[in-house]
C-alpha positions as CSV (number, residue, x, y, z in Angstrom):
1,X,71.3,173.5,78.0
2,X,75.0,173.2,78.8
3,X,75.5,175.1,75.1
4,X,74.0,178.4,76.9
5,X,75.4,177.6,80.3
6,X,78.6,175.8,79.7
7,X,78.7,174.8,83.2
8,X,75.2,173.6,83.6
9,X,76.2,169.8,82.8
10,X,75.9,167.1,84.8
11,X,74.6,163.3,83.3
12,X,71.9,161.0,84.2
13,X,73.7,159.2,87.1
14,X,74.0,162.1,89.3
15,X,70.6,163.3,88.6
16,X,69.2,159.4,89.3
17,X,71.2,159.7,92.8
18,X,69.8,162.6,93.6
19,X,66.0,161.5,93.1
20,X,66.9,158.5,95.0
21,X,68.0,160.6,97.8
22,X,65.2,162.9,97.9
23,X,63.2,160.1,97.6
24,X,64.9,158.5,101.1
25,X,64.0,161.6,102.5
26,X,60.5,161.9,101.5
27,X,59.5,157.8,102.3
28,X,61.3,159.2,105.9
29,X,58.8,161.6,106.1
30,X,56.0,160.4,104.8
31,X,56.2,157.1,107.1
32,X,56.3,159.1,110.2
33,X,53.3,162.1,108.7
34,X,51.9,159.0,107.7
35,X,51.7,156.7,110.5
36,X,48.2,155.6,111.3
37,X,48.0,155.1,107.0
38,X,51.2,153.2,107.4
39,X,50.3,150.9,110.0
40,X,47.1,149.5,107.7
41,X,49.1,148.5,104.4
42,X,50.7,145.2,105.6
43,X,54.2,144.6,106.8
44,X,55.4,142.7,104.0
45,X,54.0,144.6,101.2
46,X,55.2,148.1,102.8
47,X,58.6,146.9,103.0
48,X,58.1,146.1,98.7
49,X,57.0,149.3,98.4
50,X,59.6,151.0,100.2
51,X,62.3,148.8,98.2
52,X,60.5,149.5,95.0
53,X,60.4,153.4,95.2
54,X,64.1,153.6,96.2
55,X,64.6,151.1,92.9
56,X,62.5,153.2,90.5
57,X,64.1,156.6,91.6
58,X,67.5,155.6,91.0
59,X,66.6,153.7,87.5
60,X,63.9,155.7,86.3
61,X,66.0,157.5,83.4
62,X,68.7,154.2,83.1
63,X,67.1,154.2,79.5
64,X,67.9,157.6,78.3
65,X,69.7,158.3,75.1
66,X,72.9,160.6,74.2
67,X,72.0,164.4,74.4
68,X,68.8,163.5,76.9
69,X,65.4,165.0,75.3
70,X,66.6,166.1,71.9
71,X,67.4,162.2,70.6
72,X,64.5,160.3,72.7
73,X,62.1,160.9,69.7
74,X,64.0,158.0,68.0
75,X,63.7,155.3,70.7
76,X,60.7,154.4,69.5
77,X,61.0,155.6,65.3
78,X,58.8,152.4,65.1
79,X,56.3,153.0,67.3
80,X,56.5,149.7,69.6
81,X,57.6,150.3,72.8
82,X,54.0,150.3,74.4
83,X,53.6,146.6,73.1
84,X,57.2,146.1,74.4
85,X,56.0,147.7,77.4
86,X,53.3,145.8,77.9
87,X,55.1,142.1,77.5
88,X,58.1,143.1,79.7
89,X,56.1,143.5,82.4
90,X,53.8,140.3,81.9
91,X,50.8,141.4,84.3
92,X,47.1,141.5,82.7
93,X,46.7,144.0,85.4
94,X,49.4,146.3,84.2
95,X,47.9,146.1,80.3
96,X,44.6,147.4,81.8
97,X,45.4,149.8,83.8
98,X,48.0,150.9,80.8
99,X,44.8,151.6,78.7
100,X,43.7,154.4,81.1
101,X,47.0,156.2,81.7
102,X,46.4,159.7,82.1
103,X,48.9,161.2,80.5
104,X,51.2,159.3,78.1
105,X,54.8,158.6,79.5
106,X,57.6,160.1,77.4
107,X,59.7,157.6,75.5
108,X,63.0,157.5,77.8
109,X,60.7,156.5,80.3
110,X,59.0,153.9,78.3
111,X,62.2,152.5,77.2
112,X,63.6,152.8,81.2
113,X,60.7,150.3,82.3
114,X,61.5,148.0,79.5
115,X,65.0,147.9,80.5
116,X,64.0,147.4,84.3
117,X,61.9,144.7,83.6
118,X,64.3,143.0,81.0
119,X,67.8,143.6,82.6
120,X,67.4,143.6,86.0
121,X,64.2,141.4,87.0
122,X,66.2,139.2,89.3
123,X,68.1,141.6,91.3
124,X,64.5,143.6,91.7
125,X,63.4,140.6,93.6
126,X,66.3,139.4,95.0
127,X,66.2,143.5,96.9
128,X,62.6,142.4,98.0
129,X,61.0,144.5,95.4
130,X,58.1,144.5,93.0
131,X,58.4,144.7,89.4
132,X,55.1,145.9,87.9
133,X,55.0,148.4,91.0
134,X,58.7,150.0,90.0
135,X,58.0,149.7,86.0
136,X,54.5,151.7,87.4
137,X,56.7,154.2,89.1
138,X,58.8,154.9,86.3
139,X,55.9,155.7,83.8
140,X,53.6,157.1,85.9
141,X,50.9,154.0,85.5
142,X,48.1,154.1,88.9
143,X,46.1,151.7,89.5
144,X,42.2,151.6,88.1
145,X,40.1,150.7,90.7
146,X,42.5,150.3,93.7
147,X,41.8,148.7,97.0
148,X,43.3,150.3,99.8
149,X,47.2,149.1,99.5
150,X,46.6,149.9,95.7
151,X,45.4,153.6,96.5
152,X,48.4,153.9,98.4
153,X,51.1,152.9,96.2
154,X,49.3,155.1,94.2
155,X,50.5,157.8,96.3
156,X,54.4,156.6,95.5
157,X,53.6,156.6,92.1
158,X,52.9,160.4,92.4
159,X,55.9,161.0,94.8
160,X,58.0,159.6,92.0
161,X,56.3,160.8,88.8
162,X,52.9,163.0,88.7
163,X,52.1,166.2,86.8
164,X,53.3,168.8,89.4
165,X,55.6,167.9,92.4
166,X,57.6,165.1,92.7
167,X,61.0,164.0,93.7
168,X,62.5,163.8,89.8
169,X,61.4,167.2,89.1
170,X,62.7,168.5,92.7
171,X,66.2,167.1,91.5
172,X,66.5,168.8,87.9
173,X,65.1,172.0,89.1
174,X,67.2,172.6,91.8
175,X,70.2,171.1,90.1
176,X,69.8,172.8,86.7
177,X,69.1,176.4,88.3
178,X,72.2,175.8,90.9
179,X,74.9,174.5,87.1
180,X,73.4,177.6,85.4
181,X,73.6,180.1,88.4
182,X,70.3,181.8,87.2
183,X,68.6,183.5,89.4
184,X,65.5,181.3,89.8
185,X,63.0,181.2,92.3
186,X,64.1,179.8,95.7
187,X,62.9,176.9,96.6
188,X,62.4,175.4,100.4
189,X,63.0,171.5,99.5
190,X,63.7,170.6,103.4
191,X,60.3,172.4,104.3
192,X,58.2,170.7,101.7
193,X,59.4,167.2,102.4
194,X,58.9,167.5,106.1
195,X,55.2,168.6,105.4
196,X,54.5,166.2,103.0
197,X,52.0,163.2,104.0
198,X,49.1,161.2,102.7
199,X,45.4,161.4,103.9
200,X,42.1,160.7,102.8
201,X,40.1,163.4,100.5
202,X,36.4,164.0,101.0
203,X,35.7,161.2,98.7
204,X,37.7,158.9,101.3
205,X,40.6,158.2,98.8
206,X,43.7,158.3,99.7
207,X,45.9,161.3,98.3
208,X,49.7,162.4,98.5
209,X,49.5,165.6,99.9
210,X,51.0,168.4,101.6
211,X,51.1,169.7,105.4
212,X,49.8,173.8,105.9
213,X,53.8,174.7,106.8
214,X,54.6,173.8,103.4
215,X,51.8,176.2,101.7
216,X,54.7,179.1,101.3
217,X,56.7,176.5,99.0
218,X,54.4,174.5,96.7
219,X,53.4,177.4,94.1
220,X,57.4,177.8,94.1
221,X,58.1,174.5,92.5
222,X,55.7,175.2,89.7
223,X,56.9,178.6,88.9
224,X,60.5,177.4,89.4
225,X,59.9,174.6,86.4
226,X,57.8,176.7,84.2
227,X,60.9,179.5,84.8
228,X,63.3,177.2,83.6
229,X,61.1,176.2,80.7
230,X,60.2,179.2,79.6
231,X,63.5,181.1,79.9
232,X,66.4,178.6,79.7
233,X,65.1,174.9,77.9
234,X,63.3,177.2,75.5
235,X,66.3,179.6,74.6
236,X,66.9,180.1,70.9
237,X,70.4,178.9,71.9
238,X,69.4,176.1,72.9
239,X,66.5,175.0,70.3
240,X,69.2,176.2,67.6
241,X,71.3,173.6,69.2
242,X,68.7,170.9,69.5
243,X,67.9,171.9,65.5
244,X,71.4,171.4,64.4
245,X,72.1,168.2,66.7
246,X,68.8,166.8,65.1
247,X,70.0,167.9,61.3
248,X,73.3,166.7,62.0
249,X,71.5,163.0,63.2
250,X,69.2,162.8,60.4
251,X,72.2,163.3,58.0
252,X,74.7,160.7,60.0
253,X,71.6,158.5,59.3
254,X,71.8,158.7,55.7
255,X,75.6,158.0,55.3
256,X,75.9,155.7,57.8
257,X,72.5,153.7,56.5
258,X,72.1,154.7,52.7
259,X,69.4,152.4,52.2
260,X,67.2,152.9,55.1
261,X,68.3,155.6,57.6
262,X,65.9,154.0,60.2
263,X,68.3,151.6,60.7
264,X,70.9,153.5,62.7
265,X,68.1,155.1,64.4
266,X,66.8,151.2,65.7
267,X,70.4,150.7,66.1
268,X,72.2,153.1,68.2
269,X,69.4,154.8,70.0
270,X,67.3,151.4,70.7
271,X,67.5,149.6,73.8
272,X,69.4,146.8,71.9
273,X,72.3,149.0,72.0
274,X,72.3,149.0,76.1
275,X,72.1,145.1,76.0
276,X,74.6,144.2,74.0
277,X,77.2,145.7,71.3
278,X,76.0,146.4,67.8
279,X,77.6,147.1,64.7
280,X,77.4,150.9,62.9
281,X,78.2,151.1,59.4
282,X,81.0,148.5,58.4
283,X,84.1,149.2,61.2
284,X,82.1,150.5,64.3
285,X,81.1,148.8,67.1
286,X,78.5,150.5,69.4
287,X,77.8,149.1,73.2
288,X,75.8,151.6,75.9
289,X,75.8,154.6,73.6
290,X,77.1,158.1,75.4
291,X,77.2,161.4,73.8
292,X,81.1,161.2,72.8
293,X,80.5,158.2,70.4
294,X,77.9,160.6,68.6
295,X,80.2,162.9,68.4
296,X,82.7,160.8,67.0
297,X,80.3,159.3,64.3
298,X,80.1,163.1,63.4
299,X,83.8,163.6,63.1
300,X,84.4,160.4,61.0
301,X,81.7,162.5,58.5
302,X,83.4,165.9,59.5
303,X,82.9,167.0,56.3
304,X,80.3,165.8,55.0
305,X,77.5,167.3,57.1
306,X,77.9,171.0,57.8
307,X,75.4,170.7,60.7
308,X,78.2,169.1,62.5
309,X,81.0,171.3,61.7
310,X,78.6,174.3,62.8
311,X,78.3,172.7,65.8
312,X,82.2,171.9,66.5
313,X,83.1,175.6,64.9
314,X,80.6,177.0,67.0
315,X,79.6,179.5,64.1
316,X,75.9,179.9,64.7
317,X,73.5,181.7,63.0
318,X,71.2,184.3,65.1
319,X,67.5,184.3,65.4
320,X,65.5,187.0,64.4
321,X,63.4,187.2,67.5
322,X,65.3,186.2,70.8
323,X,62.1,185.0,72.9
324,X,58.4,184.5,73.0
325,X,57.8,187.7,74.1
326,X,59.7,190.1,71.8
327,X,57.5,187.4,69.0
328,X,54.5,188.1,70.8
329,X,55.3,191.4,70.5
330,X,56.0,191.1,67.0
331,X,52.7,189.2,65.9
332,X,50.5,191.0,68.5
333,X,48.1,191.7,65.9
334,X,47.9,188.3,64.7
335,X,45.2,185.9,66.0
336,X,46.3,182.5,66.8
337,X,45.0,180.8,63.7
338,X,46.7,183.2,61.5
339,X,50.3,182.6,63.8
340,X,50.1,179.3,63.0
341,X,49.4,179.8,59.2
342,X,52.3,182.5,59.3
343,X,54.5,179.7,60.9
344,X,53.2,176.6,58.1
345,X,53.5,179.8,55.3
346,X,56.8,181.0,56.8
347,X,58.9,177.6,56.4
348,X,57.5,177.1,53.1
349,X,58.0,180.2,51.2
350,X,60.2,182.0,53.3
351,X,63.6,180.0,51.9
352,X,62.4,180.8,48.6
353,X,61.9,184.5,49.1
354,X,65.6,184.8,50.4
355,X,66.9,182.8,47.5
356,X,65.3,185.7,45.5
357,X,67.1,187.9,47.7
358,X,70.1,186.3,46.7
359,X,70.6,184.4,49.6
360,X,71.1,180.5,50.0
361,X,67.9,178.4,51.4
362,X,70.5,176.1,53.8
363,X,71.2,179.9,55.2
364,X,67.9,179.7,57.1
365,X,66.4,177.2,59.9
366,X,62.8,177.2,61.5
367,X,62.1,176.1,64.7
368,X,58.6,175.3,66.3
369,X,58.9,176.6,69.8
370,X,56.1,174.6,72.8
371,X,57.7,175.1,76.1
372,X,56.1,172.4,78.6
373,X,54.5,175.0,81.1
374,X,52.1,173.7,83.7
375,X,48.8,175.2,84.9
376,X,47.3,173.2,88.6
377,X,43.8,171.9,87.7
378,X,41.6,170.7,90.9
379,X,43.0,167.8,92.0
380,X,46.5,168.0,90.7
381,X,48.0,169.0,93.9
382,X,46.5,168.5,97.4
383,X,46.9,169.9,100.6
384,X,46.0,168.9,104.5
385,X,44.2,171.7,106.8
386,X,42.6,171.8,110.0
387,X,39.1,170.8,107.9
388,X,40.7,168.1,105.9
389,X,42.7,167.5,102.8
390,X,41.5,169.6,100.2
391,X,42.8,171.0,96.3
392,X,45.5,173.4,96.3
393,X,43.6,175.2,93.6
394,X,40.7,175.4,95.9
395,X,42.8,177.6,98.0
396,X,44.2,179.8,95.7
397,X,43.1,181.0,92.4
398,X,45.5,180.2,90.0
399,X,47.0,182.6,87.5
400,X,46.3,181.6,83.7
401,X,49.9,180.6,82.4
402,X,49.7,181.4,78.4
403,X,49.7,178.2,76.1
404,X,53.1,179.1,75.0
405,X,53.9,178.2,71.1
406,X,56.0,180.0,68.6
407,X,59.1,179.8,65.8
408,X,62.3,180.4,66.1
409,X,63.7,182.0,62.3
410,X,67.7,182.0,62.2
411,X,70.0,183.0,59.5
412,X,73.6,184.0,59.0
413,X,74.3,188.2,59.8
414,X,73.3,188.8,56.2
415,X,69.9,187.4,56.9
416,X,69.8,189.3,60.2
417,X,70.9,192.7,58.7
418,X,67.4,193.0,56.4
419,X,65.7,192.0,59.9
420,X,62.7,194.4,59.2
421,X,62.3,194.0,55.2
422,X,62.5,189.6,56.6
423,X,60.1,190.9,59.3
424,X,57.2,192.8,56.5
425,X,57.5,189.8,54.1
426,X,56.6,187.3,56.7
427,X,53.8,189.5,58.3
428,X,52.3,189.8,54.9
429,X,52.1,186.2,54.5
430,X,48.6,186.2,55.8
């Protein structure tokens, strides 16, 4: 993001301190909203909990790699952190439940409980905190089932990491709209933590809800997120930049690794490379990966992946739509089936075509475009009136957010200058 708002960088640590506080402030409130629930989980256990949400909001992202969400894809190139998951934590229990999981975590995350349950199992327990509960908090993993103390750190598992409001998405939201400056929508975070609470729904389960003061604030935070997915993580800026820093990767791969690329992916993006150091090509040494020893492995190949030196010159090519809607304005004709035949048909003969125009086909890079944009089904988010704790979306109807997907087309200003005869030949491709 920090390519389209130079200033909006800040890394992982602060961002991790900053969940942990807003998590401090929302165990505050919820213990005194809370009480009479409180009171009925025992002593002992709600101190664990307590220890074991502050724990998982300040490690909940220790795993993630250089350049955040652009690299993760290759933590798991092999497709075994779930099994690796699975034996860290050691509990039958947690492999059950893990079966169920309603919506599957990312890979950082993954990778982050791994580490947690691998790097710093002692020190969890010596801080009188549980393991499975924290690597559950991290991935979003409830319990199947629960008795009551399980339906209740169910309810931390949702402060910490649930599909609308929680205290990680709190942190980036407000933090990435306050480094960019955009003018985003406000929201109240001292009024929604105050209100927030947990109380039994009319099928007598316990939920993590929301107090009526707070009512003004909640549909904020979800059109705060899907703002800053729709209109600043989803910038063709920024997915040029995430296309080049992947090209740039995949080609590092293949110099560094000419045999098998996947090797520097399992080296310097796995979670070896945070436990100990590991050897790169024949006269690098790699130990906790950051985003400057990337970016050193790219100038040791300066000039042997132009990817990299596009990215250091800064000489970007320009896209021939700028955002989903000027596209949907573009393909408004088009029915969805034949926009994503016209995407599939467009990266296929589309390099060709300019070749014919005399162009080059390493001119040209296409982008598939799926911001993350939420829409509140019953149940996702709950809140406590005079009549009991009820849906949010039983209270308000809720506006239908568009399925966002689309492709990004950039080129150099040559490519840009035949705009509308580029435009005709990839309408026509249906």
């Amino acid at each position: 993001m920090y390519v389209l708002f130079p200033s909006a960088h800040h890394d992982r640590f602060s961002h991790s301190l900053g969940v942990y506080h807003l998590g401090k402030i929302a165990f505050g409130n919820l213990s005194h909203n809370a009480a009479a629930i409180f009171t009925r989980v025992n002593h002992r256990r709600l101190e664990r909990c307590k220890n074991s949400f502050l724990i998982a909001c300040l490690l909940h992202d220790c795993a993630h790699t250089p350049f955040s969400h652009t690299c993760e894809k290759y933590l798991d190139i092999e497709r075994n952190l779930d099994a690796e998951l699975i034996t860290a934590v050691g509990s039958t229990k947690f492999k059950d439940d893990y079966q169920y999981i309603t919506s599957e975590p990312a890979p950082h995350e993954k990778a982050s409980a791994i580490l947690v349950s691998v790097k710093f199992k002692d020190s969890i327990e010596e801080h009188g905190a549980d393991l499975e509960l924290v690597a559950r908090m991290i991935i979003g993993c409830k319990y199947c089932a629960p008795n009551f103390t399980q339906q209740f750190e169910n309810c931390l598992i949702e402060l910490l990491h649930s599909k609308t409001i929680d205290v990680d998405k709190l942190d980036y939201i407000t933090r990435d709209t306050w480094t960019s400056g955009v003018n985003n929508v406000s929201i109240d975070i001292d009024r929604l933590l105050s209100a927030i609470t947990i109380q039994k729904d009319e099928s007598d389960k316990l939920r993590l809800a929301y107090g009526k003061s707070a009512l003004s604030v909640l549909q904020n935070v979800v059109d705060a997120r899907n703002y800053l997915y729709r209109w600043i993580y989803s910038h063709h800026k920024v997915i040029y930049f995430q296309e080049l820093l992947t090209k740039a990767i995949d080609a590092l791969a293949k110099l560094v690794s000419p045999d098998n690329p996947k090797d520097f992916y399992k080296k310097f993006f796995s979670l070896g490379s945070l436990l100990k150091p590991l050897n790169i090509g024949a006269n690098v040494t790699i130990y906790l990966p950051t985003e400057g020893d990337l970016n050193y492995l790219f100038k040791q190949h300066f000039g042997s992946i132009p990817e990299a030196t596009e990215i250091f010159c800064c000489k970007q090519r320009k896209s021939l739509w700028k955002s989903f809607v000027e596209y949907e304005r573009i393909f408004r004709n088009k029915s969805q089936d034949d926009r994503i035949q016209i995407e599939r048909l467009t990266m296929n003969k589309l390099p060709e075509h300019w070749v014919q125009l005399g162009g080059n086909p390493n001119d040209l890079v296409i982008s598939h475009v799926e911001p993350k944009i939420i829409e509140l089904d019953k149940g996702d988010l709950h809140v406590v009136l005079d009549e009991g704790c009820v849906s949010y979306t039983d209270l308000f109807k809720q506006k239908e957010e568009q399925r966002i997907k689309f492709f990004h087309v950039y080129g150099p200003e040559k490519f840009i200058e035949r705009k509308q005869e580029i435009l005709t030949f990839i309408l026509d491709l249906t």
